[in-house]
Structure formats: structure tokens, C-alpha cells
C-alpha positions in Angstrom: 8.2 35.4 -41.8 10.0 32.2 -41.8 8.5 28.8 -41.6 7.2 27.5 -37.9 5.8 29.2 -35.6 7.4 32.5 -34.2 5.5 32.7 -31.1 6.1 29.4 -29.6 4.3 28.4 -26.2 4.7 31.6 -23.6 3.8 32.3 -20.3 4.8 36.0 -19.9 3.7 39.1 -22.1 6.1 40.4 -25.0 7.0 43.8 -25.6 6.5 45.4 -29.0 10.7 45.1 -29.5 10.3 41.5 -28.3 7.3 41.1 -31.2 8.7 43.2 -33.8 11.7 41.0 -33.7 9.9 37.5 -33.3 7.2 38.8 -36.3 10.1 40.8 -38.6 7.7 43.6 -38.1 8.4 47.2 -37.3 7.2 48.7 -34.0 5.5 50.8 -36.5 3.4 48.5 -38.2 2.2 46.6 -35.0 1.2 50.1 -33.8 -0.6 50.7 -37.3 -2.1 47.7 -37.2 -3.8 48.0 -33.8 -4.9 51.9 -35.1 -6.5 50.3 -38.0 -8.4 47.7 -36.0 -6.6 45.0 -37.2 -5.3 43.9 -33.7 -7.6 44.7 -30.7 -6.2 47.0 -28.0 -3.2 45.4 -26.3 -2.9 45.4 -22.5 -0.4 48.0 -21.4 2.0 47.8 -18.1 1.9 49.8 -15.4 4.3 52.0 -17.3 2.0 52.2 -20.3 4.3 50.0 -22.3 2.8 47.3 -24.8 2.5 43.8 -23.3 1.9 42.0 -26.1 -0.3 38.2 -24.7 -0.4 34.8 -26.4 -3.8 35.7 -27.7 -2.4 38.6 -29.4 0.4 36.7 -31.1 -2.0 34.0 -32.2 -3.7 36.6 -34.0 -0.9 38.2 -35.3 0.5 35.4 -36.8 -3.3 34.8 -38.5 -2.9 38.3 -40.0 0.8 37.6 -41.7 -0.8 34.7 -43.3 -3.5 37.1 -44.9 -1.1 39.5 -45.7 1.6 37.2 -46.7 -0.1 36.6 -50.6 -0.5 40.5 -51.1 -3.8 40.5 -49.6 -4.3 45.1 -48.7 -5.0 46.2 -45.5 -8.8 47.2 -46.5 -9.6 42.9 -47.1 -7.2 42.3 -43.7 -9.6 44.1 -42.0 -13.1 42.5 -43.9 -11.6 39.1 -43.5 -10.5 40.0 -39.9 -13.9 41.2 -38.7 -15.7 38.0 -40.7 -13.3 35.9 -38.5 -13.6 37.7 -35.0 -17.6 36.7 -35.7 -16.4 33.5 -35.7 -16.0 32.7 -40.1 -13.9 30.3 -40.4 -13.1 31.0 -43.7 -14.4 33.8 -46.2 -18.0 33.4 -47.6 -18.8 31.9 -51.1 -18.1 34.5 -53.5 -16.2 36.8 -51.5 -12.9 37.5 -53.1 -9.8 39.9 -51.9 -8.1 42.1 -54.6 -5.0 40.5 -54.4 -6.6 37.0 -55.5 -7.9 39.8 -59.0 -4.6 41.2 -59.0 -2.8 40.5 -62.5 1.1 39.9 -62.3 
């Protein structure tokens, strides 16, 4: 993802083309990523489409900054869940694998 924000200021829902292209995501991995819980359930449109909302995006955009340093899926979705409970940041001691990763 390239510097700045992606998702500037919107009023209207995005659809998972319009996010995919924004995020340099596949339509694939945003669908993967709501399966494994990392993005809650995205409102659909009357024709069952994705409608991706600026609440969504904000949290997407959190999650490619966790994944960004190599951080797996698995720590994504501790770290997401310690957030959602309102965490904002991991607790002392708590380390992802990618920050015991060796290069």
C-alpha cells in the first residue's frame, strides 16, 4: 500500500472492485479476510453485492498496517480481537511471530 491514506473522506459505500483497487487487495483476500473474522460482516445491497462503509475501510486500513511487517493471519486476528475490546495497543509481553521471526 502506498503512503497516505487510501480511503480518503467518503460519503457512499464502495464495492469490493472499488476496495480491492483502492487497498491493492484481491476481491479474494477481502472475502478471506471477512471469513476469517478479520473484518466483521459487510452490509450487502439489495442485490447482495458488498457495500463496503467508512467504518470498514478504517478498519481495513488498521489490518494492512498489522500485516504490513509480516505479522500471520493467526496474530491479525489475536491483535484484532484485543482491539475490537477496545486495546489500544498489545499487552505487555505479548509478542507476534513475525517480531521472533529470524531474517
Amino acid at each position: 500500500m502506498t503512503s497516505g491514506n487510501p480511503f480518503p473522506q467518503m460519503v457512499e459505500t464502495l464495492t469490493i472492485t472499488e476496495v480491492s483497487e483502492r487497498a491493492r487487495l484481491s476481491p479474494d483476500t477481502l472475502r478471506y479476510y471477512e471469513k476469517a473474522g478479520l473484518i466483521d460482516r459487510v452490509g450487502r445491497s439489495a442485490g447482495n453485492q458488498r457495500r463496503y462503509a467508512a467504518a470498514d475501510l478504517a478498519w481495513l486500513e488498521f489490518l494492512l498496517r498489522l500485516r504490513d511487517p509480516g505479522m500471520s493471519i493467526a496474530d491479525m486476528q489475536r491483535f484484532a480481537g484485543l482491539r475490537r475490546g477496545g486495546a489500544a495497543r498489545p499487552p505487555p509481553g505479548w509478542h507476534s511471530s513475525a517480531s521472533t521471526r529470524a531474517d
